[in-house]
C-alpha positions as CSV (number, residue, x, y, z in Angstrom):
1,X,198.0,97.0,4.7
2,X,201.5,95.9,6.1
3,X,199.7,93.8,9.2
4,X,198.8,90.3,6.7
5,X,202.7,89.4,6.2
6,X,203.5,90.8,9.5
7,X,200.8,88.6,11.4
8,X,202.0,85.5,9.5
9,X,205.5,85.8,9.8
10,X,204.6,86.2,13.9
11,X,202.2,83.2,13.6
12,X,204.7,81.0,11.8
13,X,207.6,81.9,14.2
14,X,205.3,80.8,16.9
15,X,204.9,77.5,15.2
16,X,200.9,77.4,14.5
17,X,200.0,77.0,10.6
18,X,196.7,76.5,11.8
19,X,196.3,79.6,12.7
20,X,197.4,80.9,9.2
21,X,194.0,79.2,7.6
22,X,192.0,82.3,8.6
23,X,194.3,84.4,7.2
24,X,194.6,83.1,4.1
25,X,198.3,82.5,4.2
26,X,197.4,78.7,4.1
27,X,194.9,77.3,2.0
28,X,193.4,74.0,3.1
29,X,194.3,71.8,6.5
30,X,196.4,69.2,4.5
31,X,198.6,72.4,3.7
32,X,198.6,73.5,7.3
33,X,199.6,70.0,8.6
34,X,202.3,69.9,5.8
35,X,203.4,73.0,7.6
36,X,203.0,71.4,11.2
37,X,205.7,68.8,9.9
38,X,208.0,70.8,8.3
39,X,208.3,72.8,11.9
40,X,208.2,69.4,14.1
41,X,211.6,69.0,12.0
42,X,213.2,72.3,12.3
43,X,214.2,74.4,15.5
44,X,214.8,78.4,16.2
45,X,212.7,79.3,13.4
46,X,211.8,83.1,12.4
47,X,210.6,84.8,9.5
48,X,211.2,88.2,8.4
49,X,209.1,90.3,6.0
50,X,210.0,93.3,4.1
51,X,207.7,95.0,2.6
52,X,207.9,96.1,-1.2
53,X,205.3,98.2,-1.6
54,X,201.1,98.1,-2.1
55,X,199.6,99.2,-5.3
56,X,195.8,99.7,-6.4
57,X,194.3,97.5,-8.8
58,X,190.6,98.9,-9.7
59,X,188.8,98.1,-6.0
60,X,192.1,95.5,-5.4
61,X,195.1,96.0,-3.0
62,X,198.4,94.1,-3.9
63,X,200.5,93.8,-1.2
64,X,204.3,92.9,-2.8
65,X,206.9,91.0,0.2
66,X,209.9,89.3,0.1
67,X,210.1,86.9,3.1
68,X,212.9,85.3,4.9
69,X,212.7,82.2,6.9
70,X,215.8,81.6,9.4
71,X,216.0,78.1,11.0
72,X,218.2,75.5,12.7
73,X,218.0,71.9,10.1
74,X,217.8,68.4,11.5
75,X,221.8,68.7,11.6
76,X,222.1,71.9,13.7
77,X,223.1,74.3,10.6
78,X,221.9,77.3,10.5
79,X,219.9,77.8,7.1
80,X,218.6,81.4,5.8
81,X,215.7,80.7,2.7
82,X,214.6,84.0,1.0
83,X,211.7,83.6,-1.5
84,X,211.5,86.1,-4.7
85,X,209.1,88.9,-4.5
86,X,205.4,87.5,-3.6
87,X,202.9,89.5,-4.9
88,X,199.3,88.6,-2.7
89,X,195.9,90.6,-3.1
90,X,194.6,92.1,0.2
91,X,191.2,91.8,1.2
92,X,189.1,93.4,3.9
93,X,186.6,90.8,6.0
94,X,184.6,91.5,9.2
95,X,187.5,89.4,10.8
96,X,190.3,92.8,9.6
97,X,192.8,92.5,6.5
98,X,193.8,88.5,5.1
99,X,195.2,87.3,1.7
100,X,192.8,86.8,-0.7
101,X,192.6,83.1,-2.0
102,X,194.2,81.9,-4.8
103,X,196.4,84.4,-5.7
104,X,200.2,84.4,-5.3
């Protein structure tokens, strides 16, 4: 259940929020080429997930992550971003595990 944060922390080091659409990380295109900018703008970026733990919810999977984005700003400084505990529900598709939309 680990493999949806892990994949899109690999996906968004490698600078291709397109590729997060199938996933589910990403939502919608217009969200994948705010993404696109954001990165055009940045350099040396990496994110890091630990994972909190996964817990049943009936027939759901919550997946709980805290994330860490390390990158190099317009400027050269070295910035380290750590969002609070992100709770998303885990769904199985013929494609393997992604996020389930609209939650988290």
């Amino acid at each position: 259940m680990a493999a949806p944060p892990h994949v899109a922390g690999r996906t968004l080091g490698g600078g291709s929020p397109g590729a997060l659409l199938p996933l589910g990380q990403v939502a919608n295109d217009r969200a994948a080429d705010g993404l696109r900018r954001y990165f055009s703008q940045v350099e040396d970026f990496d994110v890091e997930v630990d994972l909190l733990g996964l817990r049943s919810e009936g027939a759901r999977t919550i997946v709980r992550f805290v994330r860490r984005d390390r990158f190099r700003d317009p400027s050269g400084r070295m910035v380290l971003q750590e969002s609070p505990p992100i709770e998303k529900e885990v769904v199985h598709t013929p494609d393997g595990l992604r996020f389930a939309p609209g939650r988290g």
